[in-house]
C-alpha positions as CSV (number, residue, x, y, z in Angstrom):
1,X,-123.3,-173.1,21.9
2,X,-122.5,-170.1,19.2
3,X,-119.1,-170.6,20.8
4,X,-119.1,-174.2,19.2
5,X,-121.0,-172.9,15.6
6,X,-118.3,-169.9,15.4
7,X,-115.5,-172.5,15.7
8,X,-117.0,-174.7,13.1
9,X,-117.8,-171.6,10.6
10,X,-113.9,-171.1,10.9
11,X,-112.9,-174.3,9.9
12,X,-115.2,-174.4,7.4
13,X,-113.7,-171.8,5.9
14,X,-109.9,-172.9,6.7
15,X,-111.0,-176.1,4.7
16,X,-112.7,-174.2,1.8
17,X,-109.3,-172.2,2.0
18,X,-106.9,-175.3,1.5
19,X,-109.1,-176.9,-0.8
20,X,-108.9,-173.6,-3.6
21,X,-105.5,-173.7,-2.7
22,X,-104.4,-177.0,-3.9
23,X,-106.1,-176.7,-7.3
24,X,-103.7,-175.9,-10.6
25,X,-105.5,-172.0,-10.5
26,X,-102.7,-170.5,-8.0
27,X,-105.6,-167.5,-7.9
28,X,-108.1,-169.7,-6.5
29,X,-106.8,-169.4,-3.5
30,X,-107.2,-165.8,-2.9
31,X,-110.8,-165.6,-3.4
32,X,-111.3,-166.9,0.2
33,X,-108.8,-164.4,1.6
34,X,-110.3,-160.7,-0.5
35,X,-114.1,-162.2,0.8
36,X,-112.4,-162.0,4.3
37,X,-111.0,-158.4,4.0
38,X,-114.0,-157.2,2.0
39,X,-115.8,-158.7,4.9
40,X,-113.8,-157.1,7.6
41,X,-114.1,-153.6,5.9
42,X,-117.7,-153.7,5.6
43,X,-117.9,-154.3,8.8
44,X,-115.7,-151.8,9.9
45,X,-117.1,-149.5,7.9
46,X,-121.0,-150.0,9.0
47,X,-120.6,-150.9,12.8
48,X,-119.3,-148.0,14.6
49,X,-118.4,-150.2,17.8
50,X,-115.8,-151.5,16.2
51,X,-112.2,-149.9,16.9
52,X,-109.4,-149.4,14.2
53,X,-107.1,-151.3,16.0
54,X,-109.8,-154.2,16.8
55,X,-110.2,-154.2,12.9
56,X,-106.4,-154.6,12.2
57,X,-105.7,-157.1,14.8
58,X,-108.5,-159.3,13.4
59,X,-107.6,-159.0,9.3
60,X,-104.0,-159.0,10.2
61,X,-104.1,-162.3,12.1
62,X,-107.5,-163.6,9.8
63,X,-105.3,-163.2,7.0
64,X,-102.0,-165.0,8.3
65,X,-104.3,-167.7,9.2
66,X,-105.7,-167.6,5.3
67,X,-102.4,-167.0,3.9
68,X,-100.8,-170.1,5.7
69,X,-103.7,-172.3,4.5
70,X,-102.4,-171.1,1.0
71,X,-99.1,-171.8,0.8
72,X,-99.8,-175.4,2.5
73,X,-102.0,-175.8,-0.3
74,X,-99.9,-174.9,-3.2
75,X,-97.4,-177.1,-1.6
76,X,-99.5,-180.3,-1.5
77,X,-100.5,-179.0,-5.1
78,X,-96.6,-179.2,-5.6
79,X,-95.7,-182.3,-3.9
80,X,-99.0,-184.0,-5.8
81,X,-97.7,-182.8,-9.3
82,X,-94.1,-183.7,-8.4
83,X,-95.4,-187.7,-7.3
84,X,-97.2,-187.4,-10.9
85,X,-94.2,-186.2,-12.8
86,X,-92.2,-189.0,-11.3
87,X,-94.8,-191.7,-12.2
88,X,-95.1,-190.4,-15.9
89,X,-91.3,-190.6,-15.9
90,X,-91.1,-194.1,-14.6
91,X,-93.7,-195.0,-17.3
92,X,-91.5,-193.4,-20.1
93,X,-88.6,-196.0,-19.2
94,X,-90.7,-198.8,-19.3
């Protein structure tokens, strides 16, 4: 059961992740990934059962996980802006 509750924690975040990212702000979308490595170095910091290279095998692949939410965003932002720019120019010849 905390199996099932960790996996939808994760993509709650993931989807908190891709929705900053697709908004104008391009820095909304790092607020999500500085929580997770403020996270991960608390954590390292105040559990002592926690290895170094535990710690950097986790941030390392939380944050390409993070960091590939981001730039799908941005690009959905981009493709949304694009259709938008297309429809304003079809207008204009009207």
């Amino acid at each position: 059961m905390d199996f099932l509750w960790m996996g939808l924690l994760y993509a709650g975040i993931l989807g908190v992740q891709y929705v900053l990212s697709s908004q104008k702000n391009v820095y909304l979308g790092a607020v999500v990934p500085l929580l997770f490595v403020a996270g991960m170095t608390w954590r390292y910091v105040n559990v002592e059962s926690v290895s170094t290279m535990h710690y950097l095998l986790m941030t390392g692949f939380g944050l390409l996980c993070l960091i590939a939410e981001w730039d799908r965003g941005r690009e959905v932002f981009r493709t949304n802006q694009e259709k938008e720019w297309n429809r304003m120019r079809i207008q204009d010849f009207k």
